[in-house]
Structure formats: structure tokens, C-alpha cells
C-alpha positions in Angstrom: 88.1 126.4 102.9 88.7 123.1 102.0 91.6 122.0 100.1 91.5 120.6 96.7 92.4 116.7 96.6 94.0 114.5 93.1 93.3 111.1 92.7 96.7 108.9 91.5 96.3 105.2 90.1 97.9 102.6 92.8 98.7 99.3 90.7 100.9 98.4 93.9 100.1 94.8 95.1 99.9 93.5 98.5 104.0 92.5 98.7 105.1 96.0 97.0 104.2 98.0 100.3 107.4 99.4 100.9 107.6 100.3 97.3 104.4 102.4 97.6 105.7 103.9 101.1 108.3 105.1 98.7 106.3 106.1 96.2 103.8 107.9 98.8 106.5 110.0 100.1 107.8 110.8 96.5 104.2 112.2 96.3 104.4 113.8 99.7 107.7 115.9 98.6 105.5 117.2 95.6 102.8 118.3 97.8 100.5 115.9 97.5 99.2 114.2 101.1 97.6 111.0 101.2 94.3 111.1 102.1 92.5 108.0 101.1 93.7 104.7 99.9 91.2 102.5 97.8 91.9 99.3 95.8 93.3 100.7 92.4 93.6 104.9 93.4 94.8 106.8 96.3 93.4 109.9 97.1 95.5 113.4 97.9 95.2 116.6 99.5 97.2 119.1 97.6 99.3 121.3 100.5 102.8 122.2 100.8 105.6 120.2 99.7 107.2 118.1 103.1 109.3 115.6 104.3 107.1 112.8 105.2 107.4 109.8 106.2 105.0 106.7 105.3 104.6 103.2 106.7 102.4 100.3 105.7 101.1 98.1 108.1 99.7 94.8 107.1 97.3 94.1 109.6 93.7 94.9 110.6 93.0 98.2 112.1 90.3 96.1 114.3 92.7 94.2 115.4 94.7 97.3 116.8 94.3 98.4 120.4 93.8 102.2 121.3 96.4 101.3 123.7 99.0 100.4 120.9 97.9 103.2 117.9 98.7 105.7 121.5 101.9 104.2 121.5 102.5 104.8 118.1 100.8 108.4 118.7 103.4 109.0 121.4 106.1 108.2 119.2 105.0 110.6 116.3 103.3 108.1 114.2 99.8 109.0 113.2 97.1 106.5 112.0 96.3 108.4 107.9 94.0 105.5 107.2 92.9 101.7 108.4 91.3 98.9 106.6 90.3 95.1 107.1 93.9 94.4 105.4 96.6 97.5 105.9 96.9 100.4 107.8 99.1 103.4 106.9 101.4 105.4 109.4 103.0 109.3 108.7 104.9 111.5 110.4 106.5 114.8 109.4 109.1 114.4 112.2 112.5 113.3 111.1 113.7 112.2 114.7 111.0 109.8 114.9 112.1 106.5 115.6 111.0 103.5 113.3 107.8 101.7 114.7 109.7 98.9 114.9 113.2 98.7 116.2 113.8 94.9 116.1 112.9 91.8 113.8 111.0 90.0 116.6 107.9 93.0 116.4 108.3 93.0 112.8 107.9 89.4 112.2 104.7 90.2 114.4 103.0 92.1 111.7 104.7 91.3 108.3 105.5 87.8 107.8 102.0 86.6 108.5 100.1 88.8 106.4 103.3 88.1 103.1 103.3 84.2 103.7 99.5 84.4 103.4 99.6 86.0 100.6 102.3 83.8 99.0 99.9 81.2 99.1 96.9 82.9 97.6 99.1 83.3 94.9 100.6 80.0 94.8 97.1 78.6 94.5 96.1 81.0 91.9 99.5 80.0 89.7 98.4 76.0 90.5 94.8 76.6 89.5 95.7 78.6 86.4 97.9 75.8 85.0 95.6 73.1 86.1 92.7 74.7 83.4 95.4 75.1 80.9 96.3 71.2 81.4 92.5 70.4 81.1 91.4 72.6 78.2 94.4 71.0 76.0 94.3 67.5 77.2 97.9 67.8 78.9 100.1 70.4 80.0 101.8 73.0 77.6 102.5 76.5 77.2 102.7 76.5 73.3 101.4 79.6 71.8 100.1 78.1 68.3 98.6 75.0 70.4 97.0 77.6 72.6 95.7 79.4 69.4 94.5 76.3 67.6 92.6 75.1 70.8 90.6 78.3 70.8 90.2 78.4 67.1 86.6 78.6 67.5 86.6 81.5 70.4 86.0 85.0 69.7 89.3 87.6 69.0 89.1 88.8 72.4 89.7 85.5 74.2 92.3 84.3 71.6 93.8 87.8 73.1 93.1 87.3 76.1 95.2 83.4 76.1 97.8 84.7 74.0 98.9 88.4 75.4 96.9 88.0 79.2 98.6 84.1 80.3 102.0 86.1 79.6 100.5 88.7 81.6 99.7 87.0 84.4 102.8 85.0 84.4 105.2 88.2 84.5 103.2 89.5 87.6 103.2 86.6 89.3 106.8 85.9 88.7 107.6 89.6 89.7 105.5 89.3 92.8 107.1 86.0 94.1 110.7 87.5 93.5 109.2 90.5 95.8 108.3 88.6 99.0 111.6 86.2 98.0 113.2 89.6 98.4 111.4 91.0 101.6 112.1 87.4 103.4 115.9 88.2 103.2 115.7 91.8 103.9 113.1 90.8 107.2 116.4 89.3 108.7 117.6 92.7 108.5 116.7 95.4 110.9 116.6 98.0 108.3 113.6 96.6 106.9 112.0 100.0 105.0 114.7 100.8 103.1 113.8 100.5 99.2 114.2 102.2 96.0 113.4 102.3 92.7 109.5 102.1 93.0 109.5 103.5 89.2 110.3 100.6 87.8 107.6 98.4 89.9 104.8 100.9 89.6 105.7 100.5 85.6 105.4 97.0 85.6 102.3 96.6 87.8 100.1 99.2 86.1 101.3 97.9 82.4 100.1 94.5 83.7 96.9 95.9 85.7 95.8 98.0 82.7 96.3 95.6 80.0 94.1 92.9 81.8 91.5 95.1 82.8 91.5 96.4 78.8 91.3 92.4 77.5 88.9 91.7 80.4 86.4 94.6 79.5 86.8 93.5 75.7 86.6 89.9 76.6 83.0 90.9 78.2 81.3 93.6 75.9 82.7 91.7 72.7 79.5 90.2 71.5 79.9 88.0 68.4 77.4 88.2 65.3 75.3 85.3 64.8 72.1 83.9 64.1 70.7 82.2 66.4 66.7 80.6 66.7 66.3 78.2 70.2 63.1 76.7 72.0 62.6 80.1 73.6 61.7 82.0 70.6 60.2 81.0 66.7 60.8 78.1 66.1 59.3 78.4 62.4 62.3 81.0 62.0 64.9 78.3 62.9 63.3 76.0 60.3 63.5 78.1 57.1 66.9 78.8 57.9 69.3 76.7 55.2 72.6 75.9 55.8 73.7 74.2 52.9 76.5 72.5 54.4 75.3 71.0 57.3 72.3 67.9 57.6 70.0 68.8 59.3 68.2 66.3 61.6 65.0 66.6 59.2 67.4 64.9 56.6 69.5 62.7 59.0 66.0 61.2 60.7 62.8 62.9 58.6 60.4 60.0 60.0 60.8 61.1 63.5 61.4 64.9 62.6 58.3 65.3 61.3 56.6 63.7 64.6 58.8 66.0 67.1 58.0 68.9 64.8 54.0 68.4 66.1 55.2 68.3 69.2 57.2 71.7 68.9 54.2 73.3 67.4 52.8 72.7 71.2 55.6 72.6 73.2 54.7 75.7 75.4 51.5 74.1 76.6 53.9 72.6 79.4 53.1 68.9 79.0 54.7 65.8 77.4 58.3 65.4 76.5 60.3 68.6 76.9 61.8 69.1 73.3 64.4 72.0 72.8 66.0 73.3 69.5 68.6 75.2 68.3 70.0 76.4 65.5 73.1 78.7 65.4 75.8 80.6 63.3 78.9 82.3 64.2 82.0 83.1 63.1 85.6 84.2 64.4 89.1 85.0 63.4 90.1 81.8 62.1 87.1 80.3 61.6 84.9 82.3 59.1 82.0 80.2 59.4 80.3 78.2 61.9 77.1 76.8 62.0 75.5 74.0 64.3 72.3 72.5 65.2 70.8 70.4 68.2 67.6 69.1 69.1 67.3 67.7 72.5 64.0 65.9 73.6 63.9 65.4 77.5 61.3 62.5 78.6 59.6 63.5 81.4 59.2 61.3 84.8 57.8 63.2 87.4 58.4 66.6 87.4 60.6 69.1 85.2 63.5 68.2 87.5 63.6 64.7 87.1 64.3 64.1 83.0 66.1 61.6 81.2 67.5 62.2 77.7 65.3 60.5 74.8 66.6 61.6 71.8 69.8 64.0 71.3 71.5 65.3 67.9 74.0 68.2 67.2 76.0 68.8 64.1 78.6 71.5 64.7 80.5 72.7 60.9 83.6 74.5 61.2 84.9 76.2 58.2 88.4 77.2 58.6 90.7 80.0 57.1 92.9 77.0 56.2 93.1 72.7 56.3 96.0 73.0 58.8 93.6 75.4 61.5 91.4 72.7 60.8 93.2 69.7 61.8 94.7 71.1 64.6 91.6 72.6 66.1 90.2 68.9 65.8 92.6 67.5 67.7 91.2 69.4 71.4 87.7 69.7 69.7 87.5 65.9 69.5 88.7 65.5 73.2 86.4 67.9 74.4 83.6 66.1 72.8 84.3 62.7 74.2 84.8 64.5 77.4 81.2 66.0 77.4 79.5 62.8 75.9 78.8 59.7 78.1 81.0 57.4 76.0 83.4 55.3 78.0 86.4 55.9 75.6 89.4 57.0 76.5 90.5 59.9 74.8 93.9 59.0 74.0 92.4 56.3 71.9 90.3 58.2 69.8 92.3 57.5 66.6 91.7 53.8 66.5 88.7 54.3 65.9 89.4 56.2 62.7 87.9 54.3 59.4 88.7 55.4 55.5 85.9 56.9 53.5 86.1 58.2 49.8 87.4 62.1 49.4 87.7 62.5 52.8 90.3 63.1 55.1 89.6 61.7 58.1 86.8 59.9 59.7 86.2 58.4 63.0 82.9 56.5 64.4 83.2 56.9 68.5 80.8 54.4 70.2 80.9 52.7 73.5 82.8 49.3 72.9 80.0 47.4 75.4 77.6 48.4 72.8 79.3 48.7 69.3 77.4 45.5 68.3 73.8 46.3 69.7 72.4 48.4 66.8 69.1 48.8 67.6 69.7 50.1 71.6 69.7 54.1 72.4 73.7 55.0 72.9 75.4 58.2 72.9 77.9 58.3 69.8 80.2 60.2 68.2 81.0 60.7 64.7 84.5 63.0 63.4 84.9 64.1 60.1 87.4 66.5 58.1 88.0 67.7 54.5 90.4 69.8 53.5 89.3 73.2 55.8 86.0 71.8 56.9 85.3 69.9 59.8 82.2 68.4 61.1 81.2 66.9 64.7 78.5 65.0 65.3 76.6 64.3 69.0 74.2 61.4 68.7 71.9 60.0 71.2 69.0 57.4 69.4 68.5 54.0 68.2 70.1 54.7 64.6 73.4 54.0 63.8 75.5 57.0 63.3 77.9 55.5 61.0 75.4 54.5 58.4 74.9 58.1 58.1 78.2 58.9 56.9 77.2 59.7 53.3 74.8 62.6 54.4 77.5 64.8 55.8 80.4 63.7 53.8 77.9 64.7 50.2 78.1 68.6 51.8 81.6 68.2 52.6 
């Protein structure tokens, strides 16, 4: 008859293997065997209670000769289970001698497999704060800079930047003091000897479970929003009014109402390739967003080979307060110099600033080579704020942005 196994959640990393060994024979003395190991659960046979040894190998059990797991045989040490990464060791015989009785063979098969390891992380702590520095425009760890930057972001990421970076952090930190640990203790030849696996099984799963949680949110959450694009009606996108944004109709009705025919036939898969959107949304601290862009590609030779002919979006955000609003322009102006083609420097973006009536900031971005040329095609940029609204607008045409100022600052 076969016996009944358990399943038992393993949050242990790859530097807490003596910790789990540990924590396996904790398991062992309540009469639970290993049977399996996956990533995140281990499998058990329930049996008899037992004094059992484990020990965790970090190496490939392709890599392992018959010859050598015979050794180990001989000296009561069974193979339980083998992997590309580990392989795990019992035995039930208390004379057993370790399978490793000096530092030279255990350097063999643990400090290879930890410094690795150390610098997967290392990399992954490098890269981490290399996206932080890029999505803010400089390095920082400040938690309302890191909630004004993603102002605009659903709940769930807010979350996930404010309660998973910490996160990630604390196990990272935790790890490295681990291996910092298992360095000094690998001088040592009693190199198995921990406690207190309680306390790291704690901390790992807390930070295990909590990501996954923010991770699955992060995915399913799916905000609420309107949202019409050159895939689907494009009569649909046209009646809908948003009353505080211009719409390119207003901002350029001459050649609207000549793109608008060519809408009408733009599945027939010839001509300029014209694509518009028109989109609402909403998050935390911004309880209305609503943006719209109409992008007309010229065609050359084949659908690959474009070049832009006309672009415009207007993105409105309508924050819970003035001071979300400012702050959130500060990285959302950045970002949209960064994504234009405007050789500006973003650190210089207020010089560009210029007063207009009743509002409270205003900036005209253009290329400096072409600020004079009017009448050229030029991608260019144009900031505004009131109070809790703020508007950005992406230009790509012959008309000058600036001389538009009055449409969007009326709806302001």
C-alpha cells in the first residue's frame, strides 16, 4: 500500500541550504520524509518519526559519477533527489561520517555554485537600481518621489514600488549577509552546523508570498477605461466629448477633416497608414485621465518602411490635488522629452518656461536648430498646469504649437 505524502512550502533560496537541511530534518523527526523537492514546495512521505540526516549539494547530478554517488553509498549517504542545480543526501545512520571531512572537497562543490550566485544577485540589485535611476531622472529611494512618479499608474504598481522595492531590498540584503556568513564558516571544517531556520523560513516566505500576491494583482488588475483605436470604430472615438481636452479637430480642423476621409478608408490597405486613439482612465491619485493621438505614417515602400507625417497627442491629468500635480510633472515632462526626438536636454526644460494669463506654468519645448523655422515639420513639446490639471502635448507638423496655447489653456 502506498504511503500517504504532504506537500510543505520551501521559500528557502539558493544560499539558505543548510538552513533547509535543518529544516528537512526538523520535518524528518515529525515523520515526514522528503520525497521530492520542486521550486517553491517539497514533497513528503508520512512514516515514522527518525533521526535523519540531510545534506545539500550544490552541484549537478549530471555532473556526478556513479563512481563517486557509490562512494557516498558506501559511506551511508543516499542520493533522495538530483537536479540540474542541487542534489540532496540522507542517511538514518548516526555514525556516518560527514561527506566531506576537509575544506579543500568542500570548496569543490560549494563555493562555486555561492559565488555564482552572489553575482546573479549582485546583477539583479545593479539592474534594479539602474531602472529606478532612469524612471526618475537620477538616483533616489524617496518614497513620495517614487509615489508622484507613478501618479498616473494603477494602485497595484504604486503597491508594488512602494511595499515590493522594500521587499526586494530586505531579501536581497538578508541573502548577501547569508553567503557573507557561509564564506567565514567554509574556513571552518564544521561547515553544516546551523540553527535557527525559523526565523529564515519566516522572512523568505513573508517576502516570497507578498511578491507573488502584488505580482498576481499587478497582472489581473485591469483598469476601467474607455478606449476607441484604429482597430476598432472609429465613428465611436469621434462622438466621444471630453470637454477638457482639444481635440485635434479643434487644434488643426482643415486637415482633420481631410484625414477623417482617409480614416473612413483606411482598411482598404493603401495610402498613408493613419492610426487614432482616443482613451480615458483613471487611478488613485489621478481621478481622471483622458488623452488622444492621431498618428499618420507616410508610406515608402512597404509597411515596414514608414516615416512619421503628422503626429498629435494631448494627454489631461486631473489630480486629487495641485501639489500631485506638480510633482507628477516634473518625471512626466522628462519622460516626454525622452520619448520625443527633440535635442533638449532635460535638465534644461525650465528655461524654456514662458508666462501666460491664469496659468501656472507653461513651457514651449522645440529643437533650438529649428525654433526660428515656422513653417518646417518638427517634433515639439508643449507643458501646461493649473491648479490640479495638467496637460502635455506631443506635436509633429508644420504649425506652431505655441500659437495654440489659448485652445488648451480656455479648458483649463
Amino acid at each position: 500500500m502506498d504511503k500517504k505524502t504532504k506537500l510543505k512550502f520551501n521559500p528557502f533560496s539558493a544560499v539558505d541550504m543548510f538552513y533547509k537541511q535543518n529544516w528537512l530534518e526538523y520535518q524528518a523527526r515529525k515523520g515526514l520524509l522528503l520525497a521530492n523537492d520542486n521550486l517553491f514546495t517539497c514533497r513528503f512521505t508520512i512514516d515514522e518519526p527518525r533521526d535523519r540526516r540531510y545534506r545539500i549539494l550544490p552541484y549537478k547530478h549530471s555532473e556526478m559519477t556513479r563512481e563517486a554517488l557509490d562512494l557516498y553509498a558506501s559511506c551511508g549517504w543516499n542520493l533522495i533527489y538530483g537536479s540540474s542545480s542541487v542534489m540532496i543526501f540522507y542517511t538514518d545512520d548516526p555514525d556516518a561520517p560527514e561527506p566531506f571531512t576537509d575544506v579543500q572537497s568542500q570548496h569543490k562543490y560549494y563555493r562555486k555554485s555561492l559565488i555564482t550566485n552572489f553575482i546573479f544577485m549582485a546583477i539583479l540589485l545593479i539592474d534594479a537600481f539602474f531602472n529606478i535611476s532612469r524612471s526618475l531622472q537620477g538616483f533616489t529611494l524617496s518614497p513620495s518621489a517614487l509615489l508622484y512618479s507613478s501618479a498616473d499608474e494603477p494602485l497595484s504598481s504604486v503597491v508594488m514600488t512602494l511595499v515590493g522595492l522594500p521587499l526586494v531590498l530586505l531579501f536581497w540584503f538578508q541573502y548577501m549577509f547569508t553567503y557573507i556568513g557561509l564564506l567565514n564558516k567554509s574556513r571552518k571544517k564544521d561547515y553544516y552546523g546551523v540553527t535557527g531556520f525559523r526565523l529564515k523560513y519566516c522572512i523568505n516566505a513573508t517576502v516570497l508570498i507578498s511578491m507573488v500576491v502584488l505580482l498576481l494583482w499587478n497582472i489581473i488588475n485591469i483598469p476601467v477605461n474607455f478606449d476607441s483605436s484604429s482597430s476598432g470604430d472609429f465613428t465611436e472615438a469621434l462622438k466621444y466629448k471630453g470637454n477638457e481636452i482639444v481635440r485635434f479637430s479643434e487644434f488643426d480642423p482643415d486637415t482633420w477633416r481631410t484625414l477623417y476621409k482617409k480614416i473612413e478608408y483606411y482598411h482598404d490597405g493603401k495610402g498613408d497608414m493613419i492610426t487614432f486613439d482616443v482613451n480615458q482612465d483613471k487611478t488613485l491619485m489621478m481621478p481622471r485621465m483622458v488623452s488622444e493621438e492621431l498618428e499618420v505614417d507616410r508610406d515608402i515602400k512597404n509597411d515596414e518602411d514608414t516615416v512619421t507625417d503628422l503626429y498629435y497627442r494631448v494627454n489631461l491629468y486631473k489630480a486629487k490635488s495641485s501639489k500631485i500635480a506638480t510633482e507628477f510633472m516634473k518625471y512626466n515632462s522628462k519622460n516626454a522629452l525622452e520619448e520625443s526626438d527633440i535635442k533638449v536636454s532635460k535638465k534644461s526644460i525650465d528655461k524654456f518656461r514662458f508666462d501666460y494669463k491664469d496659468l501656472d506654468y507653461a513651457a514651449y519645448i522645440v529643437d533650438e536648430k529649428k525654433a526660428n523655422d515656422t513653417t518646417a515639420k518638427r517634433d515639439q513639446l508643449l507643458l501646461l498646469r493649473k491648479g490640479n490639471k495638467y496637460v502635455c502635448v506631443s506635436y509633429y507638423g508644420p504649425i506652431d504649437l505655441k500659437s495654440k496655447v489659448g485652445l488648451f489653456a480656455e479648458k483649463m
